[in-house]
MARLUMMAR-36259 format. One record per atom (N, C-alpha, C, O, CB): residue number from 1; residue in one letter; x, y, z. Coordinates in steps of 0.1 Angstrom, whole numbers. Glycine has a CB too. Example, Ala and Ser with C-alpha at 12.3 -4.5 7.8 and 13.67 -1.06 7.14 Angstrom:
   nunu   keza      xx      yy      zz
      1      a     132     -57      78
      1      a     123     -45      78
      1      a     132     -33      78
      1      a     142     -33      85
      1      a     113     -45      90
      2      s     128     -22      71
      2      s     137     -11      71
      2      s     129       0      79
      2      s     134      11      80
      2      s     141      -6      57
***
This chain:
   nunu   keza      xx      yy      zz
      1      x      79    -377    -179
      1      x      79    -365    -171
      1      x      84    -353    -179
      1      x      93    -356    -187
      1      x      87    -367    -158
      2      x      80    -341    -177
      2      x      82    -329    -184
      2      x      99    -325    -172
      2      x     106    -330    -163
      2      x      64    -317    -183
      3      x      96    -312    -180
      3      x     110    -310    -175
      3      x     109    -299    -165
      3      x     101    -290    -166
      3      x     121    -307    -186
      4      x     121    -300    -151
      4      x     116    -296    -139
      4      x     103    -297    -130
      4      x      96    -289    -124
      4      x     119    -287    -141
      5      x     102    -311    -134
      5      x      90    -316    -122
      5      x      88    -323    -109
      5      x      80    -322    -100
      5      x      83    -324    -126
      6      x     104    -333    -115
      6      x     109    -336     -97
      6      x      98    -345     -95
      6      x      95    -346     -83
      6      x     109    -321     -82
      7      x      92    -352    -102
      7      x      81    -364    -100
      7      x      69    -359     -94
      7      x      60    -366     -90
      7      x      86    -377     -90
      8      x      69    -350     -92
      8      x      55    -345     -87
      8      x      42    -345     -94
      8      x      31    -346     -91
      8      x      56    -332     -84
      9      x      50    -342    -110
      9      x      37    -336    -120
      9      x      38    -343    -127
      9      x      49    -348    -129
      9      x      35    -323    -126
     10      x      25    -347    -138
     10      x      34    -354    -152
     10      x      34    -349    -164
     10      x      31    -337    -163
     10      x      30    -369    -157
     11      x      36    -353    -176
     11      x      39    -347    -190
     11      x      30    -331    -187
     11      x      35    -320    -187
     11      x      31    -360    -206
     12      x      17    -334    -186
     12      x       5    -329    -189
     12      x       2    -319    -180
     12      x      -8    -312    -181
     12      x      -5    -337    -189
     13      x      16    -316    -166
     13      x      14    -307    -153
     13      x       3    -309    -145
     13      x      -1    -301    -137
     13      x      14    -293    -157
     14      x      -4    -322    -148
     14      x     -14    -326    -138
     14      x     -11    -329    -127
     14      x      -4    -339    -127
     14      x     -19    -335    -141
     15      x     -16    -323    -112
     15      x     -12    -330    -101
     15      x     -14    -349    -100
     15      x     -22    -357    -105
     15      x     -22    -323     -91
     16      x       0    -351     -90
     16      x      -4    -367     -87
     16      x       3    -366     -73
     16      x       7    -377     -69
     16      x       4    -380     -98
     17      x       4    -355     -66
     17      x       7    -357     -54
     17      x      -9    -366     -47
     17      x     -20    -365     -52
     17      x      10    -340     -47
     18      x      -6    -376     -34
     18      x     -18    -376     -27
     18      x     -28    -366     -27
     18      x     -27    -354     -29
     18      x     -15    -376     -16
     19      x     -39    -376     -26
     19      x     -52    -371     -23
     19      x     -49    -361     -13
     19      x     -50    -349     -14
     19      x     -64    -383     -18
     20      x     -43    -367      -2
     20      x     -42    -353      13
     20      x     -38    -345       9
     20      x     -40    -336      16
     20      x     -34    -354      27
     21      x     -29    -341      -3
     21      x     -27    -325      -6
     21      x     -34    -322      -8
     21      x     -34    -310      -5
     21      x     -20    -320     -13
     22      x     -49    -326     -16
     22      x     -56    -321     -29
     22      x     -70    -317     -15
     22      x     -80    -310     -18
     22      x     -59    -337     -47
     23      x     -69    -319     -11
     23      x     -83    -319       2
     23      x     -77    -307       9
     23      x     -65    -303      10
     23      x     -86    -335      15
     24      x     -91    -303      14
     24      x     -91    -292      24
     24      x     -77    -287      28
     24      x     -69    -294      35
     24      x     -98    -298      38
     25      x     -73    -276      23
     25      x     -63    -267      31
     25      x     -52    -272      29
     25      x     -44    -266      37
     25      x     -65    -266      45
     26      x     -47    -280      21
     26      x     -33    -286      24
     26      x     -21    -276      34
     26      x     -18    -264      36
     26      x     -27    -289      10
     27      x     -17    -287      37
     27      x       0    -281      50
     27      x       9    -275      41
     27      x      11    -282      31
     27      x      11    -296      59
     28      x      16    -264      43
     28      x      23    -253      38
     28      x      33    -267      29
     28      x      34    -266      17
     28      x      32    -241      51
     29      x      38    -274      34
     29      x      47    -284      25
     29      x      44    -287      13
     29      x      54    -288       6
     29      x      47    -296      29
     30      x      30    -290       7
     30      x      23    -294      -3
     30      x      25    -280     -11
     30      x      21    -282     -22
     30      x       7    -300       1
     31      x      28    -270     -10
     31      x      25    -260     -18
     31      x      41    -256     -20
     31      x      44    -249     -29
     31      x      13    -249     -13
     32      x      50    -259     -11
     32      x      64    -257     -12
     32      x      72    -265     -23
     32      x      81    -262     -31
     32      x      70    -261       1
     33      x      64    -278     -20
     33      x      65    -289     -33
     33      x      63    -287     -43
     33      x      70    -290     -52
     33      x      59    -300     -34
     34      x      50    -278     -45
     34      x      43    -277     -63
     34      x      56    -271     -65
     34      x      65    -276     -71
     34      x      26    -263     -68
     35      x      56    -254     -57
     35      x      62    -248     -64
     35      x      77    -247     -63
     35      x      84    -237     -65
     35      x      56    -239     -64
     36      x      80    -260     -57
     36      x      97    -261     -60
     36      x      98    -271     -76
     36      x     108    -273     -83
     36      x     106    -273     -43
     37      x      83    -276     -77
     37      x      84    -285     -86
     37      x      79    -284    -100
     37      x      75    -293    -107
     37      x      79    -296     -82
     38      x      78    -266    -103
     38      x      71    -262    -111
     38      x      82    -252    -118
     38      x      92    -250    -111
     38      x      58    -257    -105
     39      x      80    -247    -130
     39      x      88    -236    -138
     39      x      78    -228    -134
     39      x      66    -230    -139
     39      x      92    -236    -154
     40      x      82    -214    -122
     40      x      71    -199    -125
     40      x      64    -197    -140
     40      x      53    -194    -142
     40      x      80    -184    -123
     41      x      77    -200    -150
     41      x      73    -190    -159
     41      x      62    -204    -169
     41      x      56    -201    -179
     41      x      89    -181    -168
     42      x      63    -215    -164
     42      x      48    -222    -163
     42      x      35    -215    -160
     42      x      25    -216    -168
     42      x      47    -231    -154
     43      x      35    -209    -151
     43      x      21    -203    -138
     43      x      21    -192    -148
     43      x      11    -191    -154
     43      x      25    -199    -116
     44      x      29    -182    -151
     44      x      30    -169    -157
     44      x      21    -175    -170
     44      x       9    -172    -172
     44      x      47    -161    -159
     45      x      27    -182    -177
     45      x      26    -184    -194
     45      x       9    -189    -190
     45      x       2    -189    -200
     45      x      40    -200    -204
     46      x       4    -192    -181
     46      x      -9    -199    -181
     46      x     -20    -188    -171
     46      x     -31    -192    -167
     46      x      -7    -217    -172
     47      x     -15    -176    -169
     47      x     -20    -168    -162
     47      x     -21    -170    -145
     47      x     -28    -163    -138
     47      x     -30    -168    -168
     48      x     -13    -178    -140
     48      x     -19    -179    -132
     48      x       0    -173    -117
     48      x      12    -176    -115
     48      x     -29    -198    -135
     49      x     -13    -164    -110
     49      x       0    -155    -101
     49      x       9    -165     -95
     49      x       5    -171     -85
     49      x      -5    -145     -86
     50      x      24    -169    -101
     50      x      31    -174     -94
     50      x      37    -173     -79
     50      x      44    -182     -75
     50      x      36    -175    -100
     51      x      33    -164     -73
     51      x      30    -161     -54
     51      x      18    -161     -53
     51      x      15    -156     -42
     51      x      34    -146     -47
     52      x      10    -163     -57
     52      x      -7    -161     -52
     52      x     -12    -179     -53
     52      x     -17    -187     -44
     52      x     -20    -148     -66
     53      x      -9    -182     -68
     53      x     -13    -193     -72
     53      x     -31    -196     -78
     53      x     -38    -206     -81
     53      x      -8    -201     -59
     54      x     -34    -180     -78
     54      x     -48    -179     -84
     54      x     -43    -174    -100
     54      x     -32    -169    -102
     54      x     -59    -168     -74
     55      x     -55    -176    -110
     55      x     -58    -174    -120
     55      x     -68    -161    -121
     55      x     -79    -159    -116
     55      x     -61    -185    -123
     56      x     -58    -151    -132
     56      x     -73    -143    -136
     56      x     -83    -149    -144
     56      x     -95    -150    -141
     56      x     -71    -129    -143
     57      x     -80    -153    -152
     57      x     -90    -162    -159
     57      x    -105    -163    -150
     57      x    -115    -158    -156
     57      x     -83    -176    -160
     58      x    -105    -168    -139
     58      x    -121    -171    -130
     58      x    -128    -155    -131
     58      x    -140    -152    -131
     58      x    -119    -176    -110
     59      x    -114    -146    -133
     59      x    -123    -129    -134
     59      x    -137    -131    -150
     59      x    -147    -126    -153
     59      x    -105    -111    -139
     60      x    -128    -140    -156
     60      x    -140    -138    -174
     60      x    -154    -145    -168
     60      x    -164    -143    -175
     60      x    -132    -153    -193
     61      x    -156    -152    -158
     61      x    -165    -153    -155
     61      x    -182    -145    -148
     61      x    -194    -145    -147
     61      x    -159    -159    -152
     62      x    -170    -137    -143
     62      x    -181    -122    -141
     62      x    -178    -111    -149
     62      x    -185    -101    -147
     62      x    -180    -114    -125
     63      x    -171    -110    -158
     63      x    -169    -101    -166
     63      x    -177    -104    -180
     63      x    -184     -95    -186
     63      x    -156     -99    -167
     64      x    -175    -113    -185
     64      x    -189    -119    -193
     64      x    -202    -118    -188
     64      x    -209    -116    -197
     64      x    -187    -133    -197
     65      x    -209    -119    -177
     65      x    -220    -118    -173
     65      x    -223    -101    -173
     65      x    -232     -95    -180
     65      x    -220    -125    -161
     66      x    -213     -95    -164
     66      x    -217     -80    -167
     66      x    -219     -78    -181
     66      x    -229     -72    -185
     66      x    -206     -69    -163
     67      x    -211     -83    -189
     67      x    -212     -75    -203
     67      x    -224     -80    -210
     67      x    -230     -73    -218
     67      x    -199     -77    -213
     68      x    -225     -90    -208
     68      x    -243     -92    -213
     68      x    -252     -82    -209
     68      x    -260     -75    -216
     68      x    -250    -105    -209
     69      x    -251     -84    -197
     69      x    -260     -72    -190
     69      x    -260     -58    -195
     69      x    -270     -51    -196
     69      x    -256     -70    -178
     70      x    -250     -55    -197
     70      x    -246     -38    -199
     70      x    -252     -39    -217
     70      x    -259     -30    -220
     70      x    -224     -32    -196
     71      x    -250     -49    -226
     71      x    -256     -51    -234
     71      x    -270     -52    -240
     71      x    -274     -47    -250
     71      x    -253     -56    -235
     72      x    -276     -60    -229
     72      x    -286     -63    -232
     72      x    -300     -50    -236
     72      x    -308     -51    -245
     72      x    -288     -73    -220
     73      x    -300     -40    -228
     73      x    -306     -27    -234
     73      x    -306     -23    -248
     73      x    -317     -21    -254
     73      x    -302     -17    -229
     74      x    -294     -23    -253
     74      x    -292     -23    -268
     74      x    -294     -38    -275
     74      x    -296     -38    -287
     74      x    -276     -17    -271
     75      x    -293     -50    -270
     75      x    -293     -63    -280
     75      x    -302     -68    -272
     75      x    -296     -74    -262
     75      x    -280     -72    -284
     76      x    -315     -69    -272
     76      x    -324     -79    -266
     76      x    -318     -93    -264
     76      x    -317    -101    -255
     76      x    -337     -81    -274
     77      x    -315     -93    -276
     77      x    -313    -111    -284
     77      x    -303    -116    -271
     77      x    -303    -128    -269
     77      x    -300    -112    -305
     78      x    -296    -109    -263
     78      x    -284    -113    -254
     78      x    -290    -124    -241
     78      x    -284    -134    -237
     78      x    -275     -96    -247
     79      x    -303    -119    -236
     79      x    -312    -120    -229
     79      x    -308    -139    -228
     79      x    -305    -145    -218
     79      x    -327    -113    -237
     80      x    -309    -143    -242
     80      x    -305    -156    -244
     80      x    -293    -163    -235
     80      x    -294    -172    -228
     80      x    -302    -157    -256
     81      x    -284    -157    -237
     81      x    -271    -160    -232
     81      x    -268    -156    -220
     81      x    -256    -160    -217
     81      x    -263    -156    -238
     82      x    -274    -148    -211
     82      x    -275    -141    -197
     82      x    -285    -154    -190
     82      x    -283    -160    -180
     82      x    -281    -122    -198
     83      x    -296    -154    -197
     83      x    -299    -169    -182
     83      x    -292    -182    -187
     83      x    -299    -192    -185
     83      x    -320    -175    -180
     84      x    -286    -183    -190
     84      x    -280    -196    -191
     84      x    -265    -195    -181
     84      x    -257    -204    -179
     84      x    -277    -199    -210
     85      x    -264    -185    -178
     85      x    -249    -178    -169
     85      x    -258    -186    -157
     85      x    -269    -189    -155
     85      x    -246    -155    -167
     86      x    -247    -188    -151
     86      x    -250    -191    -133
     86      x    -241    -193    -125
     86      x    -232    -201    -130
     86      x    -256    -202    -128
     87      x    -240    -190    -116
     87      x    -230    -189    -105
     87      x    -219    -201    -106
     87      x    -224    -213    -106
     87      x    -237    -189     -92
     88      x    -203    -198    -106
     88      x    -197    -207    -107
     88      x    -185    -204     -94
     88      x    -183    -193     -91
     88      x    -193    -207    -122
     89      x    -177    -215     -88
     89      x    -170    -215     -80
     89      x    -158    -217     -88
     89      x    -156    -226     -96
     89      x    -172    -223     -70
     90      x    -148    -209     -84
     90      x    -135    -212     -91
     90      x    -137    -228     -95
     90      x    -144    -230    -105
     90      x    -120    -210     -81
     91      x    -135    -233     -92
     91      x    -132    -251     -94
     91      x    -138    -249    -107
     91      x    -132    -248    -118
     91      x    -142    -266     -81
     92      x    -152    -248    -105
     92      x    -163    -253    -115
     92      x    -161    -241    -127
     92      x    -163    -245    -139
     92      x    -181    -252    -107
     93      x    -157    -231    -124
     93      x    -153    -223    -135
     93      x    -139    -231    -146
     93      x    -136    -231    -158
     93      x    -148    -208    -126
     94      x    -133    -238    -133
     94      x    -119    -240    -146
     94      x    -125    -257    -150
     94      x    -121    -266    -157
     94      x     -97    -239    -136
     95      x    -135    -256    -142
     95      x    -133    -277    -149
     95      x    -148    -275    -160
     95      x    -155    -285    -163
     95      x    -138    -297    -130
     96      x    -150    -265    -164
     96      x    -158    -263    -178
     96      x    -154    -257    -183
     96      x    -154    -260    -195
     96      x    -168    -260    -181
     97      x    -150    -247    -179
     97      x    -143    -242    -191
     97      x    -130    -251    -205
     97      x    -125    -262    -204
     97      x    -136    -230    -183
     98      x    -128    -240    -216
     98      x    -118    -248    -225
     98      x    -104    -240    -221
     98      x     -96    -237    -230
     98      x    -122    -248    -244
     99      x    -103    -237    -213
     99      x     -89    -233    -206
     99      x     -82    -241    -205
     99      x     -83    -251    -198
     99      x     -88    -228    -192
    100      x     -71    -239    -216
    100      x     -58    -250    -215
    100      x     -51    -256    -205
    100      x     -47    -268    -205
    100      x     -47    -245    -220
    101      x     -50    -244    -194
    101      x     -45    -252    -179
    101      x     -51    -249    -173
    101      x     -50    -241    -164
    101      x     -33    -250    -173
    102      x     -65    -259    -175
    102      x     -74    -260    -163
    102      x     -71    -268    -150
    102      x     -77    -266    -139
    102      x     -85    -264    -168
    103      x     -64    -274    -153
    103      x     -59    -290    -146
    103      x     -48    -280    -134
    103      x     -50    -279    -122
    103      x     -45    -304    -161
    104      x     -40    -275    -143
    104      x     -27    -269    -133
    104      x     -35    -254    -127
    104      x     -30    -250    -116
    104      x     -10    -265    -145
    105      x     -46    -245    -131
    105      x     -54    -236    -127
    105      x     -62    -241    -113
    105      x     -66    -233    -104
    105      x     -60    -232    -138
    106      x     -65    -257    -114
    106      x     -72    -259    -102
    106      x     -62    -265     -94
    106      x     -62    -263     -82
    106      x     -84    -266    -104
    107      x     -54    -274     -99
    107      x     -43    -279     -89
    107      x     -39    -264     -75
    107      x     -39    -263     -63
    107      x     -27    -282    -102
    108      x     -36    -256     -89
    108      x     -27    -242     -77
    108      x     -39    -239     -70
    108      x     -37    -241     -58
    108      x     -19    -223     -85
    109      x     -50    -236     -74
    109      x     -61    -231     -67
    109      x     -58    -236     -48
    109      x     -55    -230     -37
    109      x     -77    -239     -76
    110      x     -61    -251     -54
    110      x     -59    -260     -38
    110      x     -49    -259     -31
    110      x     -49    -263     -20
    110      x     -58    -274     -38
    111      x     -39    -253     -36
    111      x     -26    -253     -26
    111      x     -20    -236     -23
    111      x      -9    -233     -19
    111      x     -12    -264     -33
    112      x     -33    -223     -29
    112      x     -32    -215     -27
    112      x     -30    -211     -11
    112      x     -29    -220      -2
    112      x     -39    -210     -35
    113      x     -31    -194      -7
    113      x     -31    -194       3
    113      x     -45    -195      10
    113      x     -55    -189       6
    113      x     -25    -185       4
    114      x     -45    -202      20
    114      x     -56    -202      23
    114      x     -66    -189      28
    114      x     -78    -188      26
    114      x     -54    -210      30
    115      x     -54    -179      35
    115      x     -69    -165      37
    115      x     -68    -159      23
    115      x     -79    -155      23
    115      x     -66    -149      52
    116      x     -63    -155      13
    116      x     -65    -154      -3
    116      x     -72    -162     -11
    116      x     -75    -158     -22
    116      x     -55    -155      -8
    117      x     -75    -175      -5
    117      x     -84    -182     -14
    117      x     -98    -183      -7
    117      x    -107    -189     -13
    117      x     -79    -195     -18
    118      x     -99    -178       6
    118      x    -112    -172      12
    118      x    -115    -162       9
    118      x    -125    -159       3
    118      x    -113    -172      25
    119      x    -106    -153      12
    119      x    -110    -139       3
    119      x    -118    -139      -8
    119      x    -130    -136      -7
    119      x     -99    -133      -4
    120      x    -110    -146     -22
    120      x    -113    -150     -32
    120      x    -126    -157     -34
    120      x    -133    -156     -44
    120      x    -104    -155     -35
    121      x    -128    -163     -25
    121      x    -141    -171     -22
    121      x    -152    -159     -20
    121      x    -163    -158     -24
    121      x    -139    -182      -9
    122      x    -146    -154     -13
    122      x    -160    -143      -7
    122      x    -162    -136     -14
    122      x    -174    -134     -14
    122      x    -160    -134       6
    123      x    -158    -130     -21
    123      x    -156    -117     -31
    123      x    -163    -122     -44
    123      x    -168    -114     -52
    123      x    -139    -112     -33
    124      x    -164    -138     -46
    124      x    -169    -146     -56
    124      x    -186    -145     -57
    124      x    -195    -142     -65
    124      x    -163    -161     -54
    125      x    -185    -151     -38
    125      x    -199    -156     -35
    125      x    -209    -145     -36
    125      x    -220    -148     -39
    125      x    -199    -162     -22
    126      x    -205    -132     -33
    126      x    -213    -119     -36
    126      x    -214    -116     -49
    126      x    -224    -113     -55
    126      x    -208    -107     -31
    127      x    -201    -118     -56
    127      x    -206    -116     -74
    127      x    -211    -119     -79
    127      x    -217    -113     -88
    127      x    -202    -118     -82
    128      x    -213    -139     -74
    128      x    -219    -148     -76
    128      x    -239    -143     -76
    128      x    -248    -143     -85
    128      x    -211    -158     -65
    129      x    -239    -141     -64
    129      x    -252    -136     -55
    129      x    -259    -120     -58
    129      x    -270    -116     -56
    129      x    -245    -135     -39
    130      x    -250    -115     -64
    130      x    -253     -99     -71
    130      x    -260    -103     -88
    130      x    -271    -101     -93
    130      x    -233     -87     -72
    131      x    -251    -108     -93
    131      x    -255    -112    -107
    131      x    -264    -122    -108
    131      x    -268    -123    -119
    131      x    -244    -116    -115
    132      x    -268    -129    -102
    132      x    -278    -139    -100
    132      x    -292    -135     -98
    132      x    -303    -139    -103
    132      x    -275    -148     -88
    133      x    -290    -122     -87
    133      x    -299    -116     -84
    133      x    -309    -107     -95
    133      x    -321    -106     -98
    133      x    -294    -109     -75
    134      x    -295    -102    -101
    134      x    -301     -91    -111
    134      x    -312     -98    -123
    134      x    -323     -96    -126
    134      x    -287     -82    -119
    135      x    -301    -109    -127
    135      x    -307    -115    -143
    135      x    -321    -120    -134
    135      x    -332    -119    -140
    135      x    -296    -131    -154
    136      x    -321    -125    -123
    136      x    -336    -129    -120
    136      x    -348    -114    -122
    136      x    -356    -111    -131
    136      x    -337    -136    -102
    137      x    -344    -107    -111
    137      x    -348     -93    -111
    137      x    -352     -86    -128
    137      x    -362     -80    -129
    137      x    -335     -84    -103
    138      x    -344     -87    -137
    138      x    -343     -78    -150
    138      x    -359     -91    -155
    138      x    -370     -85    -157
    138      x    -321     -79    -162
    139      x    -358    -105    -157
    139      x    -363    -111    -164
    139      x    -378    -106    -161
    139      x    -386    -105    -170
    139      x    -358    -125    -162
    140      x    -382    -102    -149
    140      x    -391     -97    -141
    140      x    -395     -80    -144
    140      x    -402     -75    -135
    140      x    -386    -100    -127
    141      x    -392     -73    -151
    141      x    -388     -61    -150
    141      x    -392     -54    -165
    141      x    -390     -60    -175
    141      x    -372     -61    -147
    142      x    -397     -43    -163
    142      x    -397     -36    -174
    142      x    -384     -29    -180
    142      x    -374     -27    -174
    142      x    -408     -28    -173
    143      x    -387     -26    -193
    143      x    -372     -20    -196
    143      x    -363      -7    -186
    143      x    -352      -5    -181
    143      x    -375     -12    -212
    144      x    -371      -4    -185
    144      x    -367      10    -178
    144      x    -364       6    -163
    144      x    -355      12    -158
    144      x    -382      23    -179
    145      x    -369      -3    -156
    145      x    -364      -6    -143
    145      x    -355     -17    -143
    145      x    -349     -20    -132
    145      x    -374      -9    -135
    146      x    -353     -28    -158
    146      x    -340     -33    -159
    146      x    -328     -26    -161
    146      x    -318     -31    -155
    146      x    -340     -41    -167
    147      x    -328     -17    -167
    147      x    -319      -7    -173
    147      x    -312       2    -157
    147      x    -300       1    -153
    147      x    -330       5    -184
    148      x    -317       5    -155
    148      x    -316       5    -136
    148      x    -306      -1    -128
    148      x    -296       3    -122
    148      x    -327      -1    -128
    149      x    -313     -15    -129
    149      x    -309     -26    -123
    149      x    -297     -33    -128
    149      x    -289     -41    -122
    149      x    -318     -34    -124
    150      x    -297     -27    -141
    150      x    -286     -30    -150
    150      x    -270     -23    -144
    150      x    -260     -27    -140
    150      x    -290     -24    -167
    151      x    -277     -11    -146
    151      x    -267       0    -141
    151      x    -262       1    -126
    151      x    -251       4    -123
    151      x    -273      12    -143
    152      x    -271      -3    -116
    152      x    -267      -2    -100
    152      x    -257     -14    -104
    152      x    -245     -13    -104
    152      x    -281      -4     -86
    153      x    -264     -27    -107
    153      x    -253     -39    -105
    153      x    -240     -36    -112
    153      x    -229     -36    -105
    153      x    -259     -53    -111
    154      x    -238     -33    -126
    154      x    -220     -30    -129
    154      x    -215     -18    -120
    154      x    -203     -17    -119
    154      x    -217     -25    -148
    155      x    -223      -9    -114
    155      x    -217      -5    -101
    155      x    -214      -9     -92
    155      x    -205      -2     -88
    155      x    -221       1     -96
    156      x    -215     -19     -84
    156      x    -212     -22     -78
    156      x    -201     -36     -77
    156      x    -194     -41     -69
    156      x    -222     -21     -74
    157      x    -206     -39     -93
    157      x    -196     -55     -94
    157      x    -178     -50     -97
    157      x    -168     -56     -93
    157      x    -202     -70    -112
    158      x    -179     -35    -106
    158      x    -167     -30    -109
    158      x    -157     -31     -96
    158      x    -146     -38     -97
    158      x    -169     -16    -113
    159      x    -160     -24     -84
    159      x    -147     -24     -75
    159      x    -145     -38     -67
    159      x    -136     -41     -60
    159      x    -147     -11     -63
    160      x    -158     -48     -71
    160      x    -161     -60     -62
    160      x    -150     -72     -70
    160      x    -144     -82     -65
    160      x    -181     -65     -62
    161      x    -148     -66     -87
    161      x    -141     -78     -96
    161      x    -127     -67     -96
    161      x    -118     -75     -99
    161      x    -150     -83    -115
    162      x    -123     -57     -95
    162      x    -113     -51     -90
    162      x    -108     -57     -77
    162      x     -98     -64     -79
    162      x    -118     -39     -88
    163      x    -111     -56     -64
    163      x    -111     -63     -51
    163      x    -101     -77     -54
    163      x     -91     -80     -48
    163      x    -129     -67     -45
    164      x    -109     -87     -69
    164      x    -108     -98     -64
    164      x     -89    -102     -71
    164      x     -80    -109     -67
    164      x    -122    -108     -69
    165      x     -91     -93     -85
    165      x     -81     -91     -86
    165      x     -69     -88     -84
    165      x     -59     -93     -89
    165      x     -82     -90     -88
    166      x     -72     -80     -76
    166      x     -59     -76     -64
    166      x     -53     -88     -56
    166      x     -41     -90     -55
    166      x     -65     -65     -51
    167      x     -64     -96     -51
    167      x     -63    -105     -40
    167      x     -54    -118     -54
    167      x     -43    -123     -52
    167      x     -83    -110     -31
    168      x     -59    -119     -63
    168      x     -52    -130     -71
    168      x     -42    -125     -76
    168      x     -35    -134     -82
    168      x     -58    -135     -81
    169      x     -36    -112     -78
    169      x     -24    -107     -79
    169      x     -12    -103     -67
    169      x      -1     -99     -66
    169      x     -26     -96     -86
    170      x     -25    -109     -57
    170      x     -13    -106     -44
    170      x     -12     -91     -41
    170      x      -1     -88     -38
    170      x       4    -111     -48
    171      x     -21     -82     -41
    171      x     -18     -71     -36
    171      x     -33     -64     -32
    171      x     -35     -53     -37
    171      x      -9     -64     -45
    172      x     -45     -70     -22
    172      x     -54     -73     -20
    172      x     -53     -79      -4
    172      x     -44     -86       2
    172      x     -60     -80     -30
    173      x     -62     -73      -1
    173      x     -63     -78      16
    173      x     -71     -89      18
    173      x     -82     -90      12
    173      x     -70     -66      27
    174      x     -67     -98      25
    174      x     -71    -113      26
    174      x     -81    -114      34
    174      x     -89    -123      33
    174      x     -60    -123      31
    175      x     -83    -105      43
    175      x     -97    -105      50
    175      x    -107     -93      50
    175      x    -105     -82      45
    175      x     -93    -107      65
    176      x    -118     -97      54
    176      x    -126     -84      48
    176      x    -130     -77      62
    176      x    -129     -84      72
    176      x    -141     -89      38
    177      x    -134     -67      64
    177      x    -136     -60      77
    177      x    -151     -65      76
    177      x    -156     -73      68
    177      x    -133     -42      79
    178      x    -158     -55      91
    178      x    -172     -59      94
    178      x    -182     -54      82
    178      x    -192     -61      79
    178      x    -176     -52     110
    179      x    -178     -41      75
    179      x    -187     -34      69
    179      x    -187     -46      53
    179      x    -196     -50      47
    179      x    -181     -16      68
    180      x    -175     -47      51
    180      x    -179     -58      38
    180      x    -185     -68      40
    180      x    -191     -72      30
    180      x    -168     -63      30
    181      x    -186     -76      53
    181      x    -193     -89      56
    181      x    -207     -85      54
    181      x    -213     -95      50
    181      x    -191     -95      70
    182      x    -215     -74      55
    182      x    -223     -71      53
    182      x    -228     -66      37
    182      x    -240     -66      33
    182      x    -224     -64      63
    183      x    -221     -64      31
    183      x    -221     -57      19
    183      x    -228     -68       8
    183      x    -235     -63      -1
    183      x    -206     -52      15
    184      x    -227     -78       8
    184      x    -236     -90       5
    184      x    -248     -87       4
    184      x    -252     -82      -6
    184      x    -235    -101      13
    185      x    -256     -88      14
    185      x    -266     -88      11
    185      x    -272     -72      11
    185      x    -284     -71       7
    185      x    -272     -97      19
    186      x    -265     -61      14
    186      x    -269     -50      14
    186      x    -275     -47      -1
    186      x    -286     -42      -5
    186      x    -258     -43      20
    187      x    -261     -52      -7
    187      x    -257     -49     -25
    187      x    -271     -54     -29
    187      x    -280     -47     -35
    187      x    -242     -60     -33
    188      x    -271     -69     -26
    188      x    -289     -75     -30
    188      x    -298     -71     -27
    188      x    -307     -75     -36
    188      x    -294     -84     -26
    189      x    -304     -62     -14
    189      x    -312     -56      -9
    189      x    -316     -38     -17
    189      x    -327     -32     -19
    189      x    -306     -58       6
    190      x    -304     -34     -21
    190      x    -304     -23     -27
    190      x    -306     -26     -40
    190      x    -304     -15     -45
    190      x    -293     -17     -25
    191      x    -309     -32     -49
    191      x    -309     -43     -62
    191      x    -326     -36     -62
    191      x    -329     -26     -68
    191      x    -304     -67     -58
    192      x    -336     -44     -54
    192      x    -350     -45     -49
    192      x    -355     -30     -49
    192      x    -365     -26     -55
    192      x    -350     -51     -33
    193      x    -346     -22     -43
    193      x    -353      -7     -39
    193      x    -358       1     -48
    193      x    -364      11     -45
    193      x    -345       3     -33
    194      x    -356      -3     -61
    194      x    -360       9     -72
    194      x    -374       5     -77
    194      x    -380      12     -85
    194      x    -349       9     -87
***
């Protein structure tokens, strides 16, 4: 056992609490435990908000996609590396990636808060759903109306990967009003209009 783990974690900061922590929602106890059983400046040193218990890290995942995009007008060649992008859920973002604490990045994930990690979820699933949209849309598209398409979408993903950051730094609102529930597919629908 590493040091200050209190048997919770082992060498490697891998969860070994029960399965029932690691499932749906765990009970405020399970997350009182991590983090009585954790060094913060663990979570800090690995990025990940020791009050939130999210990672920016899942942000490189839409931020590399925009930037292909915003590229791709000037480097065709990028074109390559933009459809091979696809929508990733935190989880799936940290269990491929080569993120050193991917293990302890998804551990916290699960025992984050839960309206912060819906937040987080939602704010994903549109990024997710905006950028998906586009690289289909652009592949379809002449220069001049990808270029467009290029440009409306990093409009719109900027305050959407802003938003999410807040929420993983803990200073982001955990629920979204009526007008953002809609903003999903609006964002996608406005994508189409040009």
């Amino acid at each position: 056992m590493g040091p200050n783990t209190g048997g919770i974690l082992d060498a490697d900061c891998v969860m070994t609490l029960p399965q029932k922590a690691r499932s749906n929602r765990p009970p405020d106890v399970y997350r009182r435990v991590f983090l009585s059983s954790i060094d913060p400046a663990r979570l800090v040193a690995a990025n990940i908000n020791p009050t939130t218990l999210l990672a920016t890290d899942y942000l490189n995942h839409f931020n590399e996609a925009t930037m292909m995009l915003e590229m791709l007008p000037e480097i065709p060649d990028c074109i390559t590396d933009l459809v091979q992008w696809r929508p990733l859920t935190y989880a799936e973002h940290f269990a491929e990636s080569k993120f050193k604490d991917r293990d302890l990045a998804i551990a916290a994930h699960e025992l984050a808060d839960p309206a912060a990690r819906r937040r987080l979820d939602e704010l994903a699933d549109e990024m997710n759903a905006i950028l998906a949209s586009t690289i289909d849309a652009v592949l379809d598209s002449t220069p001049l109306h990808a270029s467009t398409l290029i440009e409306s979408t990093t409009h719109r993903l900027r305050p959407l990967v802003a938003q999410a950051a807040a929420v993983i730094n803990g200073c982001g609102p955990t629920v979204e009003t009526d007008a953002e529930a809609d903003a999903p597919q609006a964002a996608v629908d406005a994508l189409f209009e040009y």
